[in-house]
N, CA, C and O atoms as a printed pandas DataFrame, in Angstrom:
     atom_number atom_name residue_name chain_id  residue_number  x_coord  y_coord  z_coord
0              1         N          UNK        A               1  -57.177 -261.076    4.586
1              2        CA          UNK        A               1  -58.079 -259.943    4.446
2              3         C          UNK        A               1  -58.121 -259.524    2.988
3              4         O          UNK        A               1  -57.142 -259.063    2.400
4              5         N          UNK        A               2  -59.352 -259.717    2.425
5              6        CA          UNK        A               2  -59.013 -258.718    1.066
6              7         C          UNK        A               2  -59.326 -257.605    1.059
7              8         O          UNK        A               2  -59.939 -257.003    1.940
8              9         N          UNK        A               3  -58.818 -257.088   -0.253
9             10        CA          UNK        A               3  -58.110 -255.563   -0.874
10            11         C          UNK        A               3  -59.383 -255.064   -0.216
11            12         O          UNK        A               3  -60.346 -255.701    0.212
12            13         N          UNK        A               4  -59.074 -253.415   -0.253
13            14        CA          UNK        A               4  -60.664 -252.387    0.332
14            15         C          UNK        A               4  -61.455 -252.537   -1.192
15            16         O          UNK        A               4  -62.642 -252.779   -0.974
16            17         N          UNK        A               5  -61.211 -252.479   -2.422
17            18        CA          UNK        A               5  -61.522 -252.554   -3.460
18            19         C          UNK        A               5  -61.766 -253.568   -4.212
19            20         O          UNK        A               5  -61.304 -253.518   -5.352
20            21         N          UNK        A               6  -62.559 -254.783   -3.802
21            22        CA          UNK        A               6  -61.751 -256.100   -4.219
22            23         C          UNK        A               6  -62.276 -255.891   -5.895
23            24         O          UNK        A               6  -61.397 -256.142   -6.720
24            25         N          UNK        A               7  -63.172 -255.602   -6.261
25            26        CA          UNK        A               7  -63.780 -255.383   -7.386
26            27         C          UNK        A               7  -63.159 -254.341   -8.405
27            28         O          UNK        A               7  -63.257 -254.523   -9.619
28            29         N          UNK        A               8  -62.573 -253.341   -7.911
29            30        CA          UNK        A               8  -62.154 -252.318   -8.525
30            31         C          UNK        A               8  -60.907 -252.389   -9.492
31            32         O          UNK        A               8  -59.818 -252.754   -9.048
32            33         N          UNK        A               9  -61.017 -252.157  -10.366
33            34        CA          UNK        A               9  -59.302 -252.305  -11.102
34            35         C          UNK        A               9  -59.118 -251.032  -11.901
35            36         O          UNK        A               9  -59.807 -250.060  -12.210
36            37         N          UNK        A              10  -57.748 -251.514  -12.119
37            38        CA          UNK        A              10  -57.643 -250.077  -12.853
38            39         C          UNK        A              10  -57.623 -250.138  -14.064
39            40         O          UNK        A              10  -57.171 -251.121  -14.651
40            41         N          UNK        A              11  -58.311 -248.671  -14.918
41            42        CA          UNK        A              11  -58.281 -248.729  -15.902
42            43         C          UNK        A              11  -57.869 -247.424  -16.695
43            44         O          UNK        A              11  -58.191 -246.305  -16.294
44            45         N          UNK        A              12  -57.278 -247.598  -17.625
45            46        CA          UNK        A              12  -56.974 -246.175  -18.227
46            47         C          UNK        A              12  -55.733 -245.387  -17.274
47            48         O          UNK        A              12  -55.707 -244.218  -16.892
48            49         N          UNK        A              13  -55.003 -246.191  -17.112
49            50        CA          UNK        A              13  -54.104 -245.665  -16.159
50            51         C          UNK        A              13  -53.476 -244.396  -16.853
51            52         O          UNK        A              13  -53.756 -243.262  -16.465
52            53         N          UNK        A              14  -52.754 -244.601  -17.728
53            54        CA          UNK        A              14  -51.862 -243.271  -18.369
54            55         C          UNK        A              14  -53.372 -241.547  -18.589
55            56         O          UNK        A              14  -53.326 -240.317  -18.567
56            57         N          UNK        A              15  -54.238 -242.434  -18.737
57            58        CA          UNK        A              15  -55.502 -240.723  -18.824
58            59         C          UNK        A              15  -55.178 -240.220  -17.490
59            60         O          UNK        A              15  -54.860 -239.070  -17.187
60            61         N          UNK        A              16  -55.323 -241.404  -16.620
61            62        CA          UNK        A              16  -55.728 -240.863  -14.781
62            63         C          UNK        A              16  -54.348 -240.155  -14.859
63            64         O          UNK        A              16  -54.371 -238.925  -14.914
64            65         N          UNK        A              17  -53.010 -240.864  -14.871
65            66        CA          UNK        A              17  -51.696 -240.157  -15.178
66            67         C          UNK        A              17  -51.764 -238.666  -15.403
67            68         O          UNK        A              17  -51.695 -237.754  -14.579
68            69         N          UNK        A              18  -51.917 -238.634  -16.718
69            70        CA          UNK        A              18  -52.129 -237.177  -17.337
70            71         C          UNK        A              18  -52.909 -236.299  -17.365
71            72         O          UNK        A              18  -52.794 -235.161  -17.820
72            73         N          UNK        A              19  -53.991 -236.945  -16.729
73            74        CA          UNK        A              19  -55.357 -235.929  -17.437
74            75         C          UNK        A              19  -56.700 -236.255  -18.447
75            76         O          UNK        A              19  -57.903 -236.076  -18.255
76            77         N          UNK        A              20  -56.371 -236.499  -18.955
77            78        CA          UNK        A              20  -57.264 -236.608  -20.776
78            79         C          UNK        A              20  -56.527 -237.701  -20.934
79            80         O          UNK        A              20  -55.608 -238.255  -20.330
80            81         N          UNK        A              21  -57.411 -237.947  -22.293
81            82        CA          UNK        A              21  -57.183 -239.045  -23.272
82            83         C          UNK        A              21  -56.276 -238.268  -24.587
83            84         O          UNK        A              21  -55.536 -238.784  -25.425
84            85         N          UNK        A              22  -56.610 -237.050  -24.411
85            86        CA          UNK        A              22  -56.198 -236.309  -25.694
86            87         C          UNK        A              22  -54.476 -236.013  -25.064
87            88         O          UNK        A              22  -53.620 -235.835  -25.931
88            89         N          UNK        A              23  -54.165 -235.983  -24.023
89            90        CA          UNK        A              23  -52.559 -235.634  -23.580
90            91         C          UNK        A              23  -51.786 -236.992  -23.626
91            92         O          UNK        A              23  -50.561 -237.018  -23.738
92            93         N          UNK        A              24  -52.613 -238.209  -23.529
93            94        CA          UNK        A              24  -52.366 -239.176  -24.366
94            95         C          UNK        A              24  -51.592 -239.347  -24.923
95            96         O          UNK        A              24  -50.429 -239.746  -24.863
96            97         N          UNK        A              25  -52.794 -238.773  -26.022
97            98        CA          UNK        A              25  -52.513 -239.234  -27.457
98            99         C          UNK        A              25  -51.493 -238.102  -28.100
99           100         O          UNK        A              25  -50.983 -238.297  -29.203
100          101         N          UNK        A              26  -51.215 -236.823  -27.284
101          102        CA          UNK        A              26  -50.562 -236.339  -27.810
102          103         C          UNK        A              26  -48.551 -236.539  -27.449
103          104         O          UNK        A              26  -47.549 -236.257  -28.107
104          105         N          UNK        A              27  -48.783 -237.152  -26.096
105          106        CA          UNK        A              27  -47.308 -237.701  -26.135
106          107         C          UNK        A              27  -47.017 -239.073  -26.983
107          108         O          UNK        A              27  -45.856 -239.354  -27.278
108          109         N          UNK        A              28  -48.127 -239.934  -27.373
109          110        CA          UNK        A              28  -47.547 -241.011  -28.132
110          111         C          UNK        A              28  -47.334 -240.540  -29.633
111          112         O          UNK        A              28  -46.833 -241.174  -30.562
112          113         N          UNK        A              29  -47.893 -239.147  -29.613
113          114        CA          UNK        A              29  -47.317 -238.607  -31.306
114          115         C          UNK        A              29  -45.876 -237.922  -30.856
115          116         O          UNK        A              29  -44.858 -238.082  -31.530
116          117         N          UNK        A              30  -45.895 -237.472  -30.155
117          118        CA          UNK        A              30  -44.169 -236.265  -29.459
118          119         C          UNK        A              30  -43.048 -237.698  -29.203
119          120         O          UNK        A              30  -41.837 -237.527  -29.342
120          121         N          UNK        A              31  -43.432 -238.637  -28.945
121          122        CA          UNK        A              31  -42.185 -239.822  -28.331
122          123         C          UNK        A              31  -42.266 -240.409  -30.177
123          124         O          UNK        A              31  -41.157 -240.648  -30.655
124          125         N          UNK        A              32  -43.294 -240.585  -30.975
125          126        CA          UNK        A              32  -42.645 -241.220  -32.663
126          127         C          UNK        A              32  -42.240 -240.655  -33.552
127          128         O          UNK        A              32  -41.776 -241.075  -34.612
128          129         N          UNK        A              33  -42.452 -239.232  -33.026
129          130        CA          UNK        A              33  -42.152 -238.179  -34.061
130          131         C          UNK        A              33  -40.597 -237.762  -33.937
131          132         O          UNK        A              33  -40.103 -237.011  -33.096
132          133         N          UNK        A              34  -40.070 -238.318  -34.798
133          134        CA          UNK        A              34  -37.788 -237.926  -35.397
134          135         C          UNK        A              34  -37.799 -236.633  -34.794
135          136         O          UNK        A              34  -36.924 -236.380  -33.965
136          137         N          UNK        A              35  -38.927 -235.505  -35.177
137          138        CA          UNK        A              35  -38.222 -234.373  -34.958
138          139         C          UNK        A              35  -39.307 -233.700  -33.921
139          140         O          UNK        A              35  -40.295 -234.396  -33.686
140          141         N          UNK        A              36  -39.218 -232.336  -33.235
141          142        CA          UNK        A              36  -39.876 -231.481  -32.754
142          143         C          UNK        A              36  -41.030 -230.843  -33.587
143          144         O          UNK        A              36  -40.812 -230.406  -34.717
144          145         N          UNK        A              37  -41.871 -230.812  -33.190
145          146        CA          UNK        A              37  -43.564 -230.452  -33.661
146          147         C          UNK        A              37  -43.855 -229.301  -33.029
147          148         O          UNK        A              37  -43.613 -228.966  -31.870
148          149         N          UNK        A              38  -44.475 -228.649  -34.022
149          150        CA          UNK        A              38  -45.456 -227.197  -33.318
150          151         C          UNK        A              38  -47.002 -227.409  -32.848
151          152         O          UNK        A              38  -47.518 -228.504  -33.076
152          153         N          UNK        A              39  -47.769 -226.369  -32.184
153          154        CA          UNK        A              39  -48.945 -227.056  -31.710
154          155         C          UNK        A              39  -49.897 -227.041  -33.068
155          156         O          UNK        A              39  -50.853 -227.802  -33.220
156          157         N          UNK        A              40  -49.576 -226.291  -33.788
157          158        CA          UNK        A              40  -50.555 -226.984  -34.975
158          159         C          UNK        A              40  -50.616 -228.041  -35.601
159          160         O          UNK        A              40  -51.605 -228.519  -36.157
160          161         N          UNK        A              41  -49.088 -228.642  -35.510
161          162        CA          UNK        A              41  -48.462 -229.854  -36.243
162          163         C          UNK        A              41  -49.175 -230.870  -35.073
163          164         O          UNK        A              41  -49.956 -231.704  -35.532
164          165         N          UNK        A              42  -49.010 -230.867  -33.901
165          166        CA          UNK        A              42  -49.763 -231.618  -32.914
166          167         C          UNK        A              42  -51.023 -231.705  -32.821
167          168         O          UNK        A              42  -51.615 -232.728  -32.478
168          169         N          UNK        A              43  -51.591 -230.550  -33.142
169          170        CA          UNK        A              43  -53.210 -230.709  -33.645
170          171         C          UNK        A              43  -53.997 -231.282  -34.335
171          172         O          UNK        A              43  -55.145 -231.630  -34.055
172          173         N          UNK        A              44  -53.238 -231.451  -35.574
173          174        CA          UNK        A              44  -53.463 -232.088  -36.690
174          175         C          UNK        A              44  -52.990 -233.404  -36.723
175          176         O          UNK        A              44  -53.421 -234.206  -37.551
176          177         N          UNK        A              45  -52.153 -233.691  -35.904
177          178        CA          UNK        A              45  -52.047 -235.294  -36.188
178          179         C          UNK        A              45  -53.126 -235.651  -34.957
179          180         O          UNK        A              45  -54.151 -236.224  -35.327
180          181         N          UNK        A              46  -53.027 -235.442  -33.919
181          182        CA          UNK        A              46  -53.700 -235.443  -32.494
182          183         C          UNK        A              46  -55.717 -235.444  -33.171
183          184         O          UNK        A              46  -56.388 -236.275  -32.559
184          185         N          UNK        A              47  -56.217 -234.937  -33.850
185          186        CA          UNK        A              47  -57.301 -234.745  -34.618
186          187         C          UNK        A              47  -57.892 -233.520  -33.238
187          188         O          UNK        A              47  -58.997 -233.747  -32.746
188          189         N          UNK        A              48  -57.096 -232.331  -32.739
189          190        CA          UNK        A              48  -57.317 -231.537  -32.026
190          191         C          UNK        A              48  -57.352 -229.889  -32.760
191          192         O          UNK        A              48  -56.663 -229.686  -33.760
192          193         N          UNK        A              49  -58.102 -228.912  -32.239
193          194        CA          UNK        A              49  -57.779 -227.808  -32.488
194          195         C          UNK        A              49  -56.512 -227.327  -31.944
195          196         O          UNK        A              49  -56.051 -227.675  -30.857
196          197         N          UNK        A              50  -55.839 -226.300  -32.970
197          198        CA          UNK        A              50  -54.024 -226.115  -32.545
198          199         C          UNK        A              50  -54.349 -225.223  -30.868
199          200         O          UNK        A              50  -53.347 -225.419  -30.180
200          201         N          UNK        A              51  -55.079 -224.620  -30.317
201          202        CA          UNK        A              51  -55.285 -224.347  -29.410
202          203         C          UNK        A              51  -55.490 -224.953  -28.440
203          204         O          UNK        A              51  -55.062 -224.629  -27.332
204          205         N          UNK        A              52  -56.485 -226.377  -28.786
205          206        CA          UNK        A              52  -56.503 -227.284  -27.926
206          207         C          UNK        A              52  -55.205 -228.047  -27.619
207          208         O          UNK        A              52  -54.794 -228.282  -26.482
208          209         N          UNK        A              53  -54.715 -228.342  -28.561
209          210        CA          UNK        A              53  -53.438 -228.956  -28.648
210          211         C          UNK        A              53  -51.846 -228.087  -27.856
211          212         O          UNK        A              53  -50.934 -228.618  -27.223
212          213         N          UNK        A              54  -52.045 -226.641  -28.223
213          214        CA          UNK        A              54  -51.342 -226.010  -27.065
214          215         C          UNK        A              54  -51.457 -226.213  -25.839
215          216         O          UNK        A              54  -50.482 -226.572  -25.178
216          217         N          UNK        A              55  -52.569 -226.040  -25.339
217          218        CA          UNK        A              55  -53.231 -225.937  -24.128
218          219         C          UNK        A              55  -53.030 -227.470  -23.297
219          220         O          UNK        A              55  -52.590 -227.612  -22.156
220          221         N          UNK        A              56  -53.445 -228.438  -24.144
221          222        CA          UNK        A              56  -52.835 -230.075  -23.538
222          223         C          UNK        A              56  -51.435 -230.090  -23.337
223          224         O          UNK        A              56  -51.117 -230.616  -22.270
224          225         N          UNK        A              57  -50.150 -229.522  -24.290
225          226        CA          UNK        A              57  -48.994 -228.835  -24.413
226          227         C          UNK        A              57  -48.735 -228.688  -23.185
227          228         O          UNK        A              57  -48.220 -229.531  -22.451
228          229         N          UNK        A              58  -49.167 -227.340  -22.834
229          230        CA          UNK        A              58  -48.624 -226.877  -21.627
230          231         C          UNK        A              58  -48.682 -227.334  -20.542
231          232         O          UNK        A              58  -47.905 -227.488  -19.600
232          233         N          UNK        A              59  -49.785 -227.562  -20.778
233          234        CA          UNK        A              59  -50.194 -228.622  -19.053
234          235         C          UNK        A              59  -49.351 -230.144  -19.086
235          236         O          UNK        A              59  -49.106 -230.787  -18.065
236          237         N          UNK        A              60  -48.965 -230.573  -20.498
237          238        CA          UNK        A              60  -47.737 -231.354  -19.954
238          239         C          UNK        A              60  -46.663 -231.003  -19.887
239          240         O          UNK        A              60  -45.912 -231.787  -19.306
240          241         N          UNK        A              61  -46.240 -230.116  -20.250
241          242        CA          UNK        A              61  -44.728 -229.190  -19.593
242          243         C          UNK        A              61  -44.859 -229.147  -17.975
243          244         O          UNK        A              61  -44.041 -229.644  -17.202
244          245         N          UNK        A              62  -46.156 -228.393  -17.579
245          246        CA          UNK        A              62  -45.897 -228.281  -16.304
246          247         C          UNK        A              62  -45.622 -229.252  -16.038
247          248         O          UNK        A              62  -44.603 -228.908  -15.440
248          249         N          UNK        A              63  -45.629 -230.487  -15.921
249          250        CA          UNK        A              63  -45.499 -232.058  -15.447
250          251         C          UNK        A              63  -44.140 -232.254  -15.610
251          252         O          UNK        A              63  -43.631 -233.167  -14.960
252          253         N          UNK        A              64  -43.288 -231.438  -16.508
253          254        CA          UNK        A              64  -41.730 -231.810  -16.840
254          255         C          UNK        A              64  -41.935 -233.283  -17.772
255          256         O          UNK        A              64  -40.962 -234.037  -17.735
256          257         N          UNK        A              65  -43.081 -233.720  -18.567
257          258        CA          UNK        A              65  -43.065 -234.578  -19.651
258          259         C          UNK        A              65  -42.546 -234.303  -20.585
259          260         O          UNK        A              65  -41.674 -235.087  -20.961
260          261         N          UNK        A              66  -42.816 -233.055  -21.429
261          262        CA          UNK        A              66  -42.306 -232.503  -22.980
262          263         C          UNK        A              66  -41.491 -230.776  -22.397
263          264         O          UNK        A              66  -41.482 -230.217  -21.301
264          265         N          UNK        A              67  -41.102 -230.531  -23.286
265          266        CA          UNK        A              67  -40.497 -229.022  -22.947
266          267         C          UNK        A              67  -40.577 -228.370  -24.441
267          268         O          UNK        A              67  -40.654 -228.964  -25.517
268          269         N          UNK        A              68  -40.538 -227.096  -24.205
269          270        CA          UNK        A              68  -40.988 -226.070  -25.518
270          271         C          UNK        A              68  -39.293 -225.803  -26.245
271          272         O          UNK        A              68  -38.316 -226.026  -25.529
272          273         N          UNK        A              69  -39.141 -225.406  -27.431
273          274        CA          UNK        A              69  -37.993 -224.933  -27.674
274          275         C          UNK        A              69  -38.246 -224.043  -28.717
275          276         O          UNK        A              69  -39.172 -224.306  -29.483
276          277         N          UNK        A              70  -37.455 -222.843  -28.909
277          278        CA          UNK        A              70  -37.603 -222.012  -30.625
278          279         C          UNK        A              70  -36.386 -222.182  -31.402
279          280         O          UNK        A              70  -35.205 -221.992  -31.110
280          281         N          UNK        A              71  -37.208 -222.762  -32.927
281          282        CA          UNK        A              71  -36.534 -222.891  -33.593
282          283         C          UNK        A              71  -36.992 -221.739  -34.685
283          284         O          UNK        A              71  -37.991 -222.066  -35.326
284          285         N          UNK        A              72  -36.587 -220.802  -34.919
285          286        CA          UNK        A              72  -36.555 -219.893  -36.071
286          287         C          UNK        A              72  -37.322 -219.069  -35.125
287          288         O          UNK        A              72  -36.992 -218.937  -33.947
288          289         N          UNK        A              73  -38.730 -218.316  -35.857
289          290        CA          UNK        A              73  -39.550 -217.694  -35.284
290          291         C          UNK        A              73  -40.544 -218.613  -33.989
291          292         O          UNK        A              73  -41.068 -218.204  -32.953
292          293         N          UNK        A              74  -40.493 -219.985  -34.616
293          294        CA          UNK        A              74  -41.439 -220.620  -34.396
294          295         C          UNK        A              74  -41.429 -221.375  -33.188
295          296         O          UNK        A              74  -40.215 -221.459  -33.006
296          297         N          UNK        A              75  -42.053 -222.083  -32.080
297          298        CA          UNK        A              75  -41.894 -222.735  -30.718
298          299         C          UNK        A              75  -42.193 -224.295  -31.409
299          300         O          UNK        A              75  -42.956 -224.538  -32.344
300          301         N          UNK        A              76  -41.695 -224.859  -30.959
301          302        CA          UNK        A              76  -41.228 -226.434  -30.915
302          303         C          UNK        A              76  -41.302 -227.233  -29.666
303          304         O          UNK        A              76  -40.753 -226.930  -28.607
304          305         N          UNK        A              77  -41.993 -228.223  -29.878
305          306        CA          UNK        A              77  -42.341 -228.949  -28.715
306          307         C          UNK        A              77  -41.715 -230.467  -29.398
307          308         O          UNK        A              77  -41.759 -230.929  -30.538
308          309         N          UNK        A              78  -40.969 -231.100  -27.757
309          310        CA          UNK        A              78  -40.457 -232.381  -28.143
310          311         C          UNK        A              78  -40.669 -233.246  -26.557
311          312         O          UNK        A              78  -40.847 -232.644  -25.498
312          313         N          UNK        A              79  -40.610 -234.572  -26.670
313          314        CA          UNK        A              79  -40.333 -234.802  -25.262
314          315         C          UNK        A              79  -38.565 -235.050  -25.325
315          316         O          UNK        A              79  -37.721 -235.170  -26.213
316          317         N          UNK        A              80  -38.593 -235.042  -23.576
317          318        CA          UNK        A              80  -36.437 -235.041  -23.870
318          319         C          UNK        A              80  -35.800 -236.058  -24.012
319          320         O          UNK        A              80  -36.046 -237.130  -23.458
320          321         N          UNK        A              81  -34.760 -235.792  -24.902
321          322        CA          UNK        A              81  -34.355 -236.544  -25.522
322          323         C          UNK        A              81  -33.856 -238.010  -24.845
323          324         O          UNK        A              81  -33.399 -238.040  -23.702
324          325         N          UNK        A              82  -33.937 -238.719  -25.331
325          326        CA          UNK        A              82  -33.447 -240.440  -24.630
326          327         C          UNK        A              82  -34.103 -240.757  -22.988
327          328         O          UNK        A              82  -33.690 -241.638  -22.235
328          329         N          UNK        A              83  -35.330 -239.688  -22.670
329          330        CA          UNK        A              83  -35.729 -239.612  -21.593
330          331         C          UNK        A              83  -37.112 -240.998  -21.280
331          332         O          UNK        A              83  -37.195 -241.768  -20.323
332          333         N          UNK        A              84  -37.639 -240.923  -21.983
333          334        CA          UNK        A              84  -38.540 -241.956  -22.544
334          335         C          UNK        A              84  -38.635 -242.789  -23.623
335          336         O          UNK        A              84  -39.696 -243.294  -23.988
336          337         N          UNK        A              85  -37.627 -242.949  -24.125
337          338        CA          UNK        A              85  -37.212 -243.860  -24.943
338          339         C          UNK        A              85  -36.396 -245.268  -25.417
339          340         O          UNK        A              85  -36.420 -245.628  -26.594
């Protein structure tokens, strides 16, 4: 019997995963980046507004992908450590 889909494949698996293309691209900058990034710092490499770039942020926290941390005044985003790596 073949597949119900025989034609269908998948594509873009990690977008369907996450969401966007932009939550993406913003964990393959959070997993090369040595240290913890802010959402502006993610914005700007990401080619996102720092708002947009929060906002993709959070919605991968909820997922338990990246987690927030404060360092000084400032919030810091990393994914965890040796978790995906």
């Amino acid at each position: 019997m073949d597949s119900y889909y025989p034609c269908m494949k998948i594509r873009r698996v990690l977008e369907s995963i996450f969401g966007s293309p932009a939550r993406v691209n913003i964990l393959r900058i959070l997993y090369g980046s040595p240290q913890p990034l802010n959402g502006r710092q993610v914005g700007e490499l990401a080619g996102l507004t720092h708002r947009g770039a929060i906002h993709a942020l959070k919605s991968l926290a909820e997922l338990d992908v990246n987690y927030f941390s404060n360092i000084g005044a400032d919030v810091a985003c990393d994914v965890p450590p040796m978790a995906y790596r």
